[in-house]
C-alpha positions in Angstrom: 83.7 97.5 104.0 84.7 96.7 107.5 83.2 93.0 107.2 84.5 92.8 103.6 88.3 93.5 105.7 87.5 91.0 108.6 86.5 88.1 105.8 89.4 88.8 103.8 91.9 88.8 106.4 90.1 85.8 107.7 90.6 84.0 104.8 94.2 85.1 104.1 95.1 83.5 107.6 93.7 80.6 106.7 95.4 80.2 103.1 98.8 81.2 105.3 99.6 84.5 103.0 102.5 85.9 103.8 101.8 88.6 106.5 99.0 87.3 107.5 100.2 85.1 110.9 97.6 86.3 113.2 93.3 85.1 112.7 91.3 88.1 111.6 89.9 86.7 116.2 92.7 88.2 117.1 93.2 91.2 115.2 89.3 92.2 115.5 88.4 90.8 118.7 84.9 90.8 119.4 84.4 91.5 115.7 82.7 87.6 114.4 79.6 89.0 116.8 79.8 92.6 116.2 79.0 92.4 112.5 75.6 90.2 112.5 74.4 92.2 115.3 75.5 95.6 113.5 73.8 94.1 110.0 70.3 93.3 111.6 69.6 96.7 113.6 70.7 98.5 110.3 67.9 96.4 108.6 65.2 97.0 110.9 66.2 100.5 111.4 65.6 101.1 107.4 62.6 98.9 107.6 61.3 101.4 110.2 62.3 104.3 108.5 60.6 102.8 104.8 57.3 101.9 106.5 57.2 105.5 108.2 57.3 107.4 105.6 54.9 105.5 103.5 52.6 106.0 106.4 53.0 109.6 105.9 53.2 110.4 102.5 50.9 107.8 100.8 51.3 107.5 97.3 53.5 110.1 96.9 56.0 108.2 98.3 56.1 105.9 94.9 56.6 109.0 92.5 60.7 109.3 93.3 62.7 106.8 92.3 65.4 107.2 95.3 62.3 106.4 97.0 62.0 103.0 95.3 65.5 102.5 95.9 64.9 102.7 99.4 62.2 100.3 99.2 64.4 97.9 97.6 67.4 97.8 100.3 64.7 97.4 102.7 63.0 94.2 101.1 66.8 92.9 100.5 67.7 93.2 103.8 64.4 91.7 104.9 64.9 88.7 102.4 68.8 88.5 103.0 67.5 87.4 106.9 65.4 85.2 106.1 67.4 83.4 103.5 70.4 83.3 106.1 68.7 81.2 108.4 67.9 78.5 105.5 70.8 76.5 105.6 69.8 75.4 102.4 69.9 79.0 100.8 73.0 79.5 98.3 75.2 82.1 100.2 76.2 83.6 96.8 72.0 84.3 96.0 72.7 86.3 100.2 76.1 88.1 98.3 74.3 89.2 95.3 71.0 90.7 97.9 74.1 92.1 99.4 75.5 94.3 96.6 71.9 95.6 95.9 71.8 97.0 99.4 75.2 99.4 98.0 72.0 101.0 96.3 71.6 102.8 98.8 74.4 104.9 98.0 72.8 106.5 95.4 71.2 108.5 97.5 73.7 111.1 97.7 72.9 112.5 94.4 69.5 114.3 96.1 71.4 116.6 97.3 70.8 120.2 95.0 74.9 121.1 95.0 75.6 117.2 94.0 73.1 117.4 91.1 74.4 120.1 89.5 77.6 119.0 89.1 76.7 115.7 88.1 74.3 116.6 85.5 77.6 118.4 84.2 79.4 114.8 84.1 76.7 113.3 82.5 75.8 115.3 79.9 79.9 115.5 79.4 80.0 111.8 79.4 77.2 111.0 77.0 78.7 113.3 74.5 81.8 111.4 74.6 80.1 107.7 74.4 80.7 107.4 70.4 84.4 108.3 70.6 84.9 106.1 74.0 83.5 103.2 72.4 85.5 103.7 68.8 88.8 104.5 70.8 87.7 101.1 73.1 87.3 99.1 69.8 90.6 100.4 68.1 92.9 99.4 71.3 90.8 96.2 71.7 91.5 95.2 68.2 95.0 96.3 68.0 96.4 94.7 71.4 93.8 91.5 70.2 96.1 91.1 66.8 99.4 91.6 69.0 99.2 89.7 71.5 97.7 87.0 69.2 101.4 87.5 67.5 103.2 86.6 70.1 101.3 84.0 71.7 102.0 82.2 68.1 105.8 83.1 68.8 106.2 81.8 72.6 103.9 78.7 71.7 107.1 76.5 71.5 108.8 77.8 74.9 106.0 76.2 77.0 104.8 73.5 74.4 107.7 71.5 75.3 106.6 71.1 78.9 107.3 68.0 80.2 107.6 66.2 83.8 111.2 65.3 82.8 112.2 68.8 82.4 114.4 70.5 85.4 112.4 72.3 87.9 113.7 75.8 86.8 112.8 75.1 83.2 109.0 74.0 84.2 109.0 77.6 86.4 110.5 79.2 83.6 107.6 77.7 81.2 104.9 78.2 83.7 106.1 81.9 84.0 105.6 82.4 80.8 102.5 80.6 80.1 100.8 82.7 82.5 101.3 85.6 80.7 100.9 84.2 77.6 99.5 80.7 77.3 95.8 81.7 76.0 94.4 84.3 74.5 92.8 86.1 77.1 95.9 85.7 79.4 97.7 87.6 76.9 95.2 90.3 76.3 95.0 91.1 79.7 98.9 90.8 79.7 98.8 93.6 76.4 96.0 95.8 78.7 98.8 95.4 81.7 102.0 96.0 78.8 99.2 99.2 77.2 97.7 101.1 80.3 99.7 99.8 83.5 103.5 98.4 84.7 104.9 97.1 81.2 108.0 96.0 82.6 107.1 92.2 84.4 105.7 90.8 81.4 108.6 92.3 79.1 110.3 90.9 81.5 109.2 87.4 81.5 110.3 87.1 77.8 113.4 88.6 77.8 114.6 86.5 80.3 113.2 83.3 79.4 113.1 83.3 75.6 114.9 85.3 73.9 116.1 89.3 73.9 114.8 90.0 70.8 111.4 90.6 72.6 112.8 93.6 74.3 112.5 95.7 70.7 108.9 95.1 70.1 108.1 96.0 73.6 109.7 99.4 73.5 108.4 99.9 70.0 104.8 99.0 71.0 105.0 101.6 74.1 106.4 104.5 71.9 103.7 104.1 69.4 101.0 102.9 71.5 101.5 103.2 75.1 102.5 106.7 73.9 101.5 108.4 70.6 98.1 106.4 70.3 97.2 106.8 73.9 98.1 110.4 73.6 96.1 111.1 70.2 93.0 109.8 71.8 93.5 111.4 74.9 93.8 114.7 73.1 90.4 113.9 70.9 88.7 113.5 74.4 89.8 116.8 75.4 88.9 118.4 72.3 
């Protein structure tokens, strides 16, 4: 997570992102050499610890899957070095061996007081599976046919654009196109309008094409946003 930070506010300083004036050198001095270091002692400390208890508990040792986990973040990490000093080596093949070290994680769930509440989750969430995937399908296919609507409505507000038009008018086009230009722009603009900040992308179309959007947005967050989300919430708790 601490590398994850470093990279990202590396990269930020180099896009120039607003707020980010200073390189991640000078925020985290000391930091560029910390992390390799930090990453190859971790790796040979859980190679050590793998090989170790093999050693001890023979074939046992393959009969628990948290066991096998281990095994795997070990080899990763193993592979992951070897493949970094290839030049040639894709670094998103060393990003993916990365995320199956977070594995590791799982390991947590050994614990007796963990299990017990999890197996409560579980077996709570696996009852629930039909009705979360019928009450996925139903918003999926409702916000689908909506925002297909109005992508059909605002086609000619950014249709139109041309190099000729004014500057504001091209930003006022490209606004909304964003939002709604294709359709899975505007289903993940419906998902944002459904389960998050409705306002922006109500916004965007009251402003730039015409007012008469405001009534379908308030209508589809009293219906949906509210009395559909609300009667599926109260089937869940049921």
């Amino acid at each position: 997570a601490l590398e994850m930070q470093y990279n990202g506010d590396m990269t930020g300083y180099r896009m120039g992102f607003p707020g980010m004036d200073a390189s991640a050198d000078l925020t985290w001095p000391g930091a560029k050499h910390f992390f390799p270091v930090a990453e190859r002692a971790f790796t040979v400390f859980f190679v050590v610890e793998v090989v170790l208890r093999i050693i001890a508990l023979g074939r046992k040792f393959f009969r628990g899957y948290l066991n096998w986990i281990d095994l795997i973040v070990a080899a990763t990490g193993l592979i992951e070095w070897v493949m970094e000093s290839n030049a040639a080596v894709n670094s998103k093949a060393i990003r993916v061996l990365r995320f199956a070290r977070l594995s590791r994680g799982l390991r947590v769930f050994s614990f007796r007081p963990v299990m017990d509440s999890l197996q409560l989750l579980i077996k709570s969430f696996s009852a629930s599976l039909a009705v979360l995937f019928w009450s996925l399908v139903l918003l999926i296919v409702i916000q689908g046919i909506a925002g297909m609507i109005i992508n059909q409505l605002v086609q000619s507000s950014f249709k139109t654009l041309s190099k000729s038009a004014d500057q504001e008018t091209q930003d006022a086009q490209i606004l909304v196109f964003r939002y709604y230009g294709t359709f899975t722009r505007t289903l993940i603009t419906m998902f944002e309008v459904t389960l998050a900040n409705w306002a922006p992308p109500c916004r965007v179309l009251v402003d730039h094409v015409s007012e008469w959007y405001a009534s379908f947005f308030l209508v589809w967050r009293c219906f949906v946003g509210f009395a559909a989300l609300n009667v599926i919430t109260a089937v869940f708790i049921q």
